[in-house]
N, C-alpha and C positions, 0 to 999 in steps of 0.2 A: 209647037204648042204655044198658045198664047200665053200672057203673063198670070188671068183670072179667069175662071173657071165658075157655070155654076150649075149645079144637079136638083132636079124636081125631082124626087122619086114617088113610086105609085103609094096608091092610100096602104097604109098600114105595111107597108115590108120599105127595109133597108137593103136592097141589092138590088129591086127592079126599078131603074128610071124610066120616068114618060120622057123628060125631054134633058138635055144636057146644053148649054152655050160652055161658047169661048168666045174671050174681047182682050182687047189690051187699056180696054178701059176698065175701074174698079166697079165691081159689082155693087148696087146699095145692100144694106141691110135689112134682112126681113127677120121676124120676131116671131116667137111663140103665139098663138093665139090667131094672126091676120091670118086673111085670106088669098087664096089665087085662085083666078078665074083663068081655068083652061082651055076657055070657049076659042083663042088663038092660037094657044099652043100647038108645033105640028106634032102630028102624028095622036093625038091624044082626042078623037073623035069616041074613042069609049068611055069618055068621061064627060059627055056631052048631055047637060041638064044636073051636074052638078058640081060644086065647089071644091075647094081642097082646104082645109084648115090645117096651117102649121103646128106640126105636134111638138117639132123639137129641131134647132138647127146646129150643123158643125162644121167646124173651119177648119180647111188643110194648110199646112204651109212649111214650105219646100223650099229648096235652090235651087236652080238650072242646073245644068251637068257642068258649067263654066265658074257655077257659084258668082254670076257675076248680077242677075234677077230673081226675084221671089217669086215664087209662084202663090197663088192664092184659089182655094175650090172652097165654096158655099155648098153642101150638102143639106139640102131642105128636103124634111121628112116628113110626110101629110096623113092626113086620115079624110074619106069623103064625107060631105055633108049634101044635103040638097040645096038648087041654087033655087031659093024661093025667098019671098021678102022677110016673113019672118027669120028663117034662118039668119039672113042676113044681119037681123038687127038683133039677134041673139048672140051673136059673136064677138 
């Protein structure tokens, strides 16, 4: 397992994810309110022609089994919105 972790989960539930990474690089920070465009995301072709607006986000954090590294997971919770201009600029 990598050092950071981070979980998109689907619009509106906390258990099903669209997409999960692992890096040993630190994830940035994403906020209440921004957006994500899952137009690249894999596996997330059913959410194609709309956006994800963050509802709410939470941070794990762990030690290795050596306790010798932290571990870090961004869990980002979304709800859909449409990807259209105004939405956009309503966000």
């Amino acid at each position: 397992m990598k050092n950071y972790s981070l979980e998109i989960y689907e619009p509106g539930s906390a258990l099903d994810v669209v997409v999960s990474f692992e890096t040993d690089i630190p994830v940035l920070g994403m906020s209440k309110g921004e957006i994500i465009n899952p137009r690249t995301l894999p596996n997330a072709d059913h959410l194609i022609g709309k956006l994800l607006k963050i509802t709410n986000v939470e941070h794990m954090v762990w030690y290795n089994e050596s306790k010798t590294d932290i571990k870090h997971k961004i869990c980002v919770f979304t709800e859909s919105v449409s990807d259209t201009a105004e939405s956009r600029l309503k966000l």
